[in-house]
C-alpha positions in Angstrom: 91.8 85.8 92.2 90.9 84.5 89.0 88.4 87.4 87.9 86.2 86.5 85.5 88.3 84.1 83.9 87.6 80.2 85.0 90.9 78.1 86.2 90.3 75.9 82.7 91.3 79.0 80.3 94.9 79.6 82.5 95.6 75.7 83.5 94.3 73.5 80.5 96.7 71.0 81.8 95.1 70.1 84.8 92.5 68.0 85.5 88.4 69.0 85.9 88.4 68.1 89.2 92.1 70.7 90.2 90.3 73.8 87.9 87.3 73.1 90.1 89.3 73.0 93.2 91.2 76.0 92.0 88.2 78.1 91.3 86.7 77.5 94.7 90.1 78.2 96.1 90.7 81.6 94.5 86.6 82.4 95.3 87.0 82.2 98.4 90.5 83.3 98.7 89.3 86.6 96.7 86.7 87.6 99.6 89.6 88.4 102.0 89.8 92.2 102.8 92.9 94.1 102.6 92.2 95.0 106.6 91.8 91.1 107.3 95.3 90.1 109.5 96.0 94.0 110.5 96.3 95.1 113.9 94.1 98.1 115.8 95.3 100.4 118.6 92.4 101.3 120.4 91.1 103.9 123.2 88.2 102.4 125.0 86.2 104.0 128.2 85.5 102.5 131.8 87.4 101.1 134.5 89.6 98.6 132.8 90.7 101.5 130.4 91.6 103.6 132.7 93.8 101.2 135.1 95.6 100.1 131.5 96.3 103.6 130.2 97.1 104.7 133.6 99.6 101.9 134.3 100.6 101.3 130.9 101.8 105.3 130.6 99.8 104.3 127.2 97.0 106.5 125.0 95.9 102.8 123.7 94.2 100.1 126.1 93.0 97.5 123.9 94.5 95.7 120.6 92.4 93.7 118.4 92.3 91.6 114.6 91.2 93.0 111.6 89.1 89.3 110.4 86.8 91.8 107.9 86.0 95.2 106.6 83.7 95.1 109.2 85.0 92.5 112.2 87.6 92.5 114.5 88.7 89.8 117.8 90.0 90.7 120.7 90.4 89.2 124.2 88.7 91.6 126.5 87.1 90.8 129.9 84.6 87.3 128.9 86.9 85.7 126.6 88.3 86.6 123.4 85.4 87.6 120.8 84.0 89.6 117.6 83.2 92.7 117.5 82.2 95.0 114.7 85.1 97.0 114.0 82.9 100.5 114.7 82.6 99.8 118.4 86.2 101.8 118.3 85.4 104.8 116.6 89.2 106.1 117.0 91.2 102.6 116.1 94.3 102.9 114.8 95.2 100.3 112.1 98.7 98.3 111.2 99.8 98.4 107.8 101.5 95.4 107.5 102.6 94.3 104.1 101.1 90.7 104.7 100.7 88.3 101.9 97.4 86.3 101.5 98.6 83.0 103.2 99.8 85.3 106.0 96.7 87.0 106.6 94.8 83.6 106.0 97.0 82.4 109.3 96.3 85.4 111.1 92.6 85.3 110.9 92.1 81.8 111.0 94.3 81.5 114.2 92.4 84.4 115.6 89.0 82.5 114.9 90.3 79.3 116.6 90.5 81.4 119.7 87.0 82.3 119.9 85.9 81.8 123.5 89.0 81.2 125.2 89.1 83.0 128.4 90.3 86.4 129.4 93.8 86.5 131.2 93.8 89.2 134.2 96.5 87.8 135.9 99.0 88.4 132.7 97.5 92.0 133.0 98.8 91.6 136.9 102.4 90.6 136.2 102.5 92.6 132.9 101.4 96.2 135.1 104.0 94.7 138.3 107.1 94.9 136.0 106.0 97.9 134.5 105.7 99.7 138.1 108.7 98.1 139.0 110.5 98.3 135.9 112.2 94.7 136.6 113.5 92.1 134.7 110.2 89.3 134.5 111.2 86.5 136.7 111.4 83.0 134.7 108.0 81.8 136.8 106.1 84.9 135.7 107.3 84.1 131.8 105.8 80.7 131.9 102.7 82.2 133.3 102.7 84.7 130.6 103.2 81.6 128.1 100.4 80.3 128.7 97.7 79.4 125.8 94.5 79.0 127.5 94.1 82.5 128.6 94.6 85.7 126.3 94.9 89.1 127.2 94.2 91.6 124.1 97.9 92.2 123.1 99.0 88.5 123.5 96.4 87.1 121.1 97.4 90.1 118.2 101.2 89.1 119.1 100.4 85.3 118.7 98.2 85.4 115.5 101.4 87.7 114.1 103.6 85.6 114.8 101.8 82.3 114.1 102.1 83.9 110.1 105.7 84.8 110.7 105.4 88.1 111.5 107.8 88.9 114.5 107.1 92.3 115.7 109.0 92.6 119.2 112.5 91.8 118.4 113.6 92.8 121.8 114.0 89.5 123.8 111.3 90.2 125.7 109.5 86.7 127.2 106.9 85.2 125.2 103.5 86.6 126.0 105.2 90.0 127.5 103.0 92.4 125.8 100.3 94.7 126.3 99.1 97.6 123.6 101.5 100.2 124.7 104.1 98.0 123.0 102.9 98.4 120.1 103.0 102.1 119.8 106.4 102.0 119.3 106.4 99.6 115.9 103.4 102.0 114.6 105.2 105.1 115.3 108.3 103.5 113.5 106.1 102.8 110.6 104.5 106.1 110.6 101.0 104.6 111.0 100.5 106.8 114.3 98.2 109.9 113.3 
């Protein structure tokens, strides 16, 4: 951000109509939280929760997108929507060291996904290969693939990676994640309380 200080006063070489564009860029640009791009562990309640944790071997079920201070997305069961970041009192937060434009890509992808529905068969064939601890067969990896269906993990791994950030460096298939893997990368980082 510019502060207080108009685009004119540091680039008198450009044109009225790039210190405009400029200002407008580094207003809005300036509005976008420190949290926005980070991803949340979370412990939710009910069914769902349970089966995950309980399959999983996990304390987290869910994984969602820091897009605010105060809003995050997540795929859940209805499609992949906003919530207010206190509906998980006990989230856990990333602390990536993202730059602007990567956080920008983050969020934005995050937003284009608003509505798209909720994949419980990837929570299927995720929870099978956990149980049976075998290597994912190449049909279930195009299933997993698959972009027009999220499960909570797979959107967070996406956005990530749609900014560059590669988080699983493991070889695992595309799409072959689930919150429990990311447990791992926070205790690594020390983010884990």
């Amino acid at each position: 951000s510019f502060g207080s200080r108009r685009p004119s006063t540091l680039f008198p070489h450009l044109s009225r109509s790039w210190h405009r564009k400029l200002w407008h860029l580094s207003h809005r640009l300036s509005r976008v939280s420190e949290l926005a791009g980070q991803i949340g562990l979370c412990y939710t309640t009910g069914f769902w929760g349970r089966v995950i944790r309980a399959v999983t071997k996990s304390h987290y079920n869910h994984t969602v997108i820091a897009i605010s201070d105060t809003e995050c997305i997540g795929a859940e069961p209805g499609g992949v929507r906003v919530r207010p970041i206190t509906a998980f009192p006990d989230i856990v937060w990333s602390q990536f060291t993202l730059t602007l434009p990567e956080q920008v890509k983050i969020v934005t992808f995050a937003k284009t996904e608003l509505g798209v529905r909720y994949n419980y068969a990837d929570d299927l064939f995720i929870g099978i290969g956990l149980l049976t601890r075998e290597h994912t067969p190449l049909w279930i990896s195009r299933v997993l693939s698959d972009p027009d269906s999220w499960q909570c993990a797979q959107l967070a791994d996406a956005a990530l990676q749609r900014a560059g950030v590669h988080v699983f460096r493991d070889n695992r298939p595309y799409g072959a994640v689930y919150p429990g893997s990311f447990v791992p990368v926070f205790q690594a980082f020390g983010w884990m309380p």
